[in-house]
C-alpha positions as CSV (number, residue, x, y, z in Angstrom):
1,X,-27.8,-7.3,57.6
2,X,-29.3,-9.6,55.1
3,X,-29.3,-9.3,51.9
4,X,-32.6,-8.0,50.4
5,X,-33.7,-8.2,46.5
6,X,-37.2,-6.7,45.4
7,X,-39.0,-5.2,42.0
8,X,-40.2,-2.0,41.5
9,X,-42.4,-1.4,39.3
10,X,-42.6,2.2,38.3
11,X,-45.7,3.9,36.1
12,X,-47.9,7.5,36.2
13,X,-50.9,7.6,37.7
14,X,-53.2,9.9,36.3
15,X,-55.6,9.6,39.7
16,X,-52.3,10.6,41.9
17,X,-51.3,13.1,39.0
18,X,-47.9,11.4,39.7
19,X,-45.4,8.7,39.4
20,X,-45.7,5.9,41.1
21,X,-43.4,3.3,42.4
22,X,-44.6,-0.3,43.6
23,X,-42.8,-2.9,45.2
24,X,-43.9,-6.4,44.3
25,X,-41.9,-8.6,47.3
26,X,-43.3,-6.2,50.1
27,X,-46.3,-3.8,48.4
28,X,-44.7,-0.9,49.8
29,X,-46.2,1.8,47.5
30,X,-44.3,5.4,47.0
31,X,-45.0,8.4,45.3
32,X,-43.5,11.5,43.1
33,X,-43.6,13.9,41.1
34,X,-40.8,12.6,38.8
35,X,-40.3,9.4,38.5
36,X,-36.9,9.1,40.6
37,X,-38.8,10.6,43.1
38,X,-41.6,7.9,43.3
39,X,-38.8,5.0,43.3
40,X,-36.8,7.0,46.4
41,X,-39.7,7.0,48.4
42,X,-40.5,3.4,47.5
43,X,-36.9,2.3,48.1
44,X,-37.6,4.6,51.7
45,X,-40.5,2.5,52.3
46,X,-39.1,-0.6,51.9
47,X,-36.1,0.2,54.2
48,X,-38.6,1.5,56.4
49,X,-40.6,-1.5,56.6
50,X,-37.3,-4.1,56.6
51,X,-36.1,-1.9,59.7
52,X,-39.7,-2.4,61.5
53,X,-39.3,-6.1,61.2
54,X,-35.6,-6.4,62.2
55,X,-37.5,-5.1,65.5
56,X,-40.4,-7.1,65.4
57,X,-40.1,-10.3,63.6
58,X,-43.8,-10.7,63.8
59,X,-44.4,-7.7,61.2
60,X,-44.6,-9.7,58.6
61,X,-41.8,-8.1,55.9
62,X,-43.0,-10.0,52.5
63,X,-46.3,-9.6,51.0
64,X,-47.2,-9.7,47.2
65,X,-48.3,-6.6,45.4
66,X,-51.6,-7.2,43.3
67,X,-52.1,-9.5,41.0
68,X,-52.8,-6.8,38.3
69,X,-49.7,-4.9,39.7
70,X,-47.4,-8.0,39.0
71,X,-49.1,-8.4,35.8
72,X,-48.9,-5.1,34.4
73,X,-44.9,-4.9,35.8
74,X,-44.8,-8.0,33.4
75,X,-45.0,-5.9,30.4
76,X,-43.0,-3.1,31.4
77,X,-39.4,-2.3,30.7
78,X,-36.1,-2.1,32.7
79,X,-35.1,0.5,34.4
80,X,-31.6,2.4,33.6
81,X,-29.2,1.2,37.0
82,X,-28.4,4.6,36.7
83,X,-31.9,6.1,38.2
84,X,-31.7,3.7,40.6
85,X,-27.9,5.0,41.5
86,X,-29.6,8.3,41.8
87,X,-32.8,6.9,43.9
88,X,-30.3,5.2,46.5
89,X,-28.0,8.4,46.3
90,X,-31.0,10.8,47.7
91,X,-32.5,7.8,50.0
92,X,-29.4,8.2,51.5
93,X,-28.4,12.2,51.8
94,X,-25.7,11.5,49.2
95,X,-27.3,12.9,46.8
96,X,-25.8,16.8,46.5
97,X,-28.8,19.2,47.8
98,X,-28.0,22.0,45.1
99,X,-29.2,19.1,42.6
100,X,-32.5,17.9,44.5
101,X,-35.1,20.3,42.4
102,X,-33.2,20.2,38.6
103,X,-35.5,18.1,36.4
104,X,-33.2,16.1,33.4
105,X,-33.7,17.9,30.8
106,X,-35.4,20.7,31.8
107,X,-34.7,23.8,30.3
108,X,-33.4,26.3,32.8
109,X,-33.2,30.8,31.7
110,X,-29.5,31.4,30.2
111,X,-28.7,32.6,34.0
112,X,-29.7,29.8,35.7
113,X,-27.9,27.4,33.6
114,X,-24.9,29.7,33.9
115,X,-24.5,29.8,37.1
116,X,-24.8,25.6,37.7
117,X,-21.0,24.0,37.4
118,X,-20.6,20.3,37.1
119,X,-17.6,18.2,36.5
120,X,-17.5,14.4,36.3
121,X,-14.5,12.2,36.9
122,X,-14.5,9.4,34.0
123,X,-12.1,5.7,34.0
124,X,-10.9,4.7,31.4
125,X,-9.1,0.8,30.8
126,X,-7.1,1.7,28.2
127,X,-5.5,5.2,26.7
């Protein structure tokens, strides 16, 4: 497979009442109601369309987004790699199930948050 490198640009729409997620290589648009959500389903899109032309190379794969789109992704700002990890995770099914609905931040009752468990495994270089 070749390797692939694209732009999203990421923004909330008021007419969609959501957050949107535009690709400016291949104008693949997706959509969400966070914004994780919006760049999964763009990142979906994209593979979608990528896999479409490995089958037909006549489906033409590249196509600018608007020029107000590239314009307005001019001014915005970068992306934590982190919500992209995420994106790619649930794109994937890698992404654990039990986590798919939690909103960062959002507050949760005392028994909600009581019964969620996490544990992270951390590297350090030195101790």
């Amino acid at each position: 497979m070749n390797s692939f490198t694209d732009t999203i640009f990421l923004y909330w729409s008021d007419d969609d009442d959501a957050y949107v997620g535009h690709s400016l290589s291949t104008d693949q648009v997706g959509v969400g109601d966070r914004l994780v959500d919006a760049l999964a389903e763009t990142i979906r899109m994209i593979e979608h369309a990528r896999a479409m032309h490995r089958e037909d190379p006549e489906i033409e794969l590249f196509c600018s987004a608007p020029v107000e789109v590239v314009e307005l992704a001019k001014q915005s700002k970068e992306l934590p790699k982190e919500i992209y990890e995420i994106a790619h995770k649930m794109v994937h099914g890698k992404w654990p199930e039990y986590l798919q609905g939690v909103e960062f931040g959002e507050l949760l009752s005392d028994e909600e948050f009581n019964q969620l468990q996490f544990s992270a495994e951390i590297h350090t270089a030195d101790c």
